[in-house]
C-alpha positions as CSV (number, residue, x, y, z in Angstrom):
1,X,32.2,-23.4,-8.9
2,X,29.1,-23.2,-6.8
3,X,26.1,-25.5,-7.8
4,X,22.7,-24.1,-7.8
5,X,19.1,-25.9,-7.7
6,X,17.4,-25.6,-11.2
7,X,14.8,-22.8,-11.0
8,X,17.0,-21.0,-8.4
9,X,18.2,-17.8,-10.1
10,X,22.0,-16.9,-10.2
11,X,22.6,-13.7,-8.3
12,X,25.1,-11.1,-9.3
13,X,28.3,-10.8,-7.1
14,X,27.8,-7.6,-5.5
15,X,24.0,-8.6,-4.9
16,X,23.0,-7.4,-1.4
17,X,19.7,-7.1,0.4
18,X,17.7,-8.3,-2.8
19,X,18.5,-5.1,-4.7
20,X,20.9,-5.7,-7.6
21,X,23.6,-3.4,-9.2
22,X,20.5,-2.7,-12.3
23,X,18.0,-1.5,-9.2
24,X,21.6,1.0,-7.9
25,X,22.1,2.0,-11.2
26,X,18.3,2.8,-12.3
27,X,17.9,4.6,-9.0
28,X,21.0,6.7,-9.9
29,X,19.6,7.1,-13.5
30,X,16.4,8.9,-11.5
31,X,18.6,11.5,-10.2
32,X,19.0,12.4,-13.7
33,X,15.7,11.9,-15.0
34,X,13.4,12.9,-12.5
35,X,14.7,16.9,-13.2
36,X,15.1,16.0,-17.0
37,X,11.2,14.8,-17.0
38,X,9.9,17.8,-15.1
39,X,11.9,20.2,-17.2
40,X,10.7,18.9,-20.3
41,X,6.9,19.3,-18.6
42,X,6.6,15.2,-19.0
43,X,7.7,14.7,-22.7
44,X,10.4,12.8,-22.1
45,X,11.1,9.7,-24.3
46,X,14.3,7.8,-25.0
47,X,13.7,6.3,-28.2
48,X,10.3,4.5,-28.6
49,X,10.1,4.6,-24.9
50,X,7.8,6.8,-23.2
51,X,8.7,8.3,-19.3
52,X,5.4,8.5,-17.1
53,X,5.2,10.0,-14.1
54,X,2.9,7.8,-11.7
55,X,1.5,8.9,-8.5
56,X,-0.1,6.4,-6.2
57,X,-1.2,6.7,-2.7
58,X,0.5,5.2,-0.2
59,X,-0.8,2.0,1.6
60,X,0.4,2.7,5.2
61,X,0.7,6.4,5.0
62,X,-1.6,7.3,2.4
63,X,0.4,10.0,1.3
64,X,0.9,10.7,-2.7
65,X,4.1,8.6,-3.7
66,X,5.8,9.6,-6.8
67,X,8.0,7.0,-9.4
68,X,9.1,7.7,-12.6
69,X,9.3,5.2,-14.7
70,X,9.1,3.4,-19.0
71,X,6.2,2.1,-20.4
72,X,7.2,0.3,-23.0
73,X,3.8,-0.4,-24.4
74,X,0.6,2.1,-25.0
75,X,-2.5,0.7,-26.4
76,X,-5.1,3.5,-27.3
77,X,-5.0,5.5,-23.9
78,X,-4.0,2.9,-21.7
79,X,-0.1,1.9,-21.0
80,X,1.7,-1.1,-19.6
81,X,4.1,-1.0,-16.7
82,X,6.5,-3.8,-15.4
83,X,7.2,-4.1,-11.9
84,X,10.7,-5.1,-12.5
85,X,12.6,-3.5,-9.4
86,X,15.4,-3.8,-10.9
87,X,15.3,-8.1,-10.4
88,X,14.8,-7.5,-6.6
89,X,13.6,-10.2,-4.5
90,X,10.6,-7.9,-4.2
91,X,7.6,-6.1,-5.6
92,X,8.0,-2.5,-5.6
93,X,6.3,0.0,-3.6
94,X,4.0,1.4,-6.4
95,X,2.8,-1.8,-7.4
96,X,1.7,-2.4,-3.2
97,X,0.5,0.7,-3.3
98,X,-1.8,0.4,-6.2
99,X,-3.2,-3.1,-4.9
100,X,-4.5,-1.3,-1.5
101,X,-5.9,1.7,-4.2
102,X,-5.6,1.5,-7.8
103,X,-6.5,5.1,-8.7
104,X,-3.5,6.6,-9.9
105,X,-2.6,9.9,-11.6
106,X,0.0,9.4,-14.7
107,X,2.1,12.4,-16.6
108,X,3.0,11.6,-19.8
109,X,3.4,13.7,-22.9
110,X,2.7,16.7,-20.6
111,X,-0.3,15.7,-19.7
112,X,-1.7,14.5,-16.3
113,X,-4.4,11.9,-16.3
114,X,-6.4,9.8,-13.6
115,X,-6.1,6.5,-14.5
116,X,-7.1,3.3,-12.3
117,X,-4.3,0.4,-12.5
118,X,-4.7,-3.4,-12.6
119,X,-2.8,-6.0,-12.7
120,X,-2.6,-8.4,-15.9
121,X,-3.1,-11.8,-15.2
122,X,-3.1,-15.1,-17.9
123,X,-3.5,-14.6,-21.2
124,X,-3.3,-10.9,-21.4
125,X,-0.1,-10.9,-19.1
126,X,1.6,-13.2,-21.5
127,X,0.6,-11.3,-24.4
128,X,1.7,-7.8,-22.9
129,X,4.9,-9.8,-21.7
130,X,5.5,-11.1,-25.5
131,X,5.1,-7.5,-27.0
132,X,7.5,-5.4,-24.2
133,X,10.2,-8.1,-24.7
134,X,9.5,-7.6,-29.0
135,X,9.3,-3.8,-28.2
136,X,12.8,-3.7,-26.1
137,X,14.6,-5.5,-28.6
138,X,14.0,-8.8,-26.1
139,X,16.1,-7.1,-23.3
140,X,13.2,-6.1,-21.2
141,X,12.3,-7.3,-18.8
142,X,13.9,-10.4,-19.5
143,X,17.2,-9.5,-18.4
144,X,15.3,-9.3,-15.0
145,X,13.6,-12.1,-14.6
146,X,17.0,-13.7,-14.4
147,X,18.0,-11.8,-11.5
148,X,14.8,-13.0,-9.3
149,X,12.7,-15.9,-8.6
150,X,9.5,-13.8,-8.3
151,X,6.8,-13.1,-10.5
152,X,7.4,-10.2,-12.2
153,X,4.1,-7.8,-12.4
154,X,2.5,-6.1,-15.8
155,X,0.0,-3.7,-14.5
156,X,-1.8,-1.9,-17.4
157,X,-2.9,1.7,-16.9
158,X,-6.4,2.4,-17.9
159,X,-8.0,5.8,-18.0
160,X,-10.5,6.5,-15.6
């Protein structure tokens, strides 16, 4: 039985270069979805969850980067996003990419709006935190958070 120092998060046993077996699974789920999401001209949902399409520019290449990802949480016009990677050691692209330039184009509901992305800090990131976990049925992103020692990011997606 290995010991491990408190705070130090238990990795899975086929855990290799910081990406874990949910970060190969989701990206094999995107094989699936990213046809499914452009078929259905950006209405996809699974359940209560909406799919969004966002494009950001990349921060080295600045070249239009595409992820598809849940938003578990839409306020008015504006959505939430967490920057789970799957419980990688690290951010993921996107979310470098929209520090360097935070206007963003997002397709959801088959429609394709530019929005300008920041990242929830405090109070608010706690509160959107609270109501994703409540929304998810308290499996996300909590499951996650186990997998890493990292902050993981809420950016909310505000229209421009």
């Amino acid at each position: 039985m290995s010991q491990h120092a408190p705070g130090t998060p238990v990795r899975p046993p086929l855990y290799q270069s910081g990406k874990s077996l949910i970060w190969h699974g989701a990206n094999l789920l995107n094989v699936v979805t990213f046809p499914l999401f452009h078929l259905t001209r950006g209405r996809l949902r699974f359940l209560h969850i909406h799919m969004l399409e966002l494009v950001t520019t990349g921060r080295r290449t600045g070249l239009r980067r595409t992820v598809l990802m849940p938003s578990l949480l839409k306020r008015g016009d504006s959505y939430a996003i967490v920057g789970t990677y799957g419980g990688g050691t690290a951010n993921p692209a996107w979310y470098h990419n929209i520090l360097a330039d935070p206007r963003v184009e997002v397709t959801v509901g088959g429609a394709t709006v530019p929005m300008t992305a920041r990242v929830a800090a405090g109070a608010e990131r706690a509160k959107l935190l609270r109501q994703i976990t409540f929304r998810s049925g308290g499996v996300y992103p909590t499951g996650y958070r186990l997998l890493t020692s990292r902050e993981i990011p809420v950016v909310v997606l505000d229209p421009r």
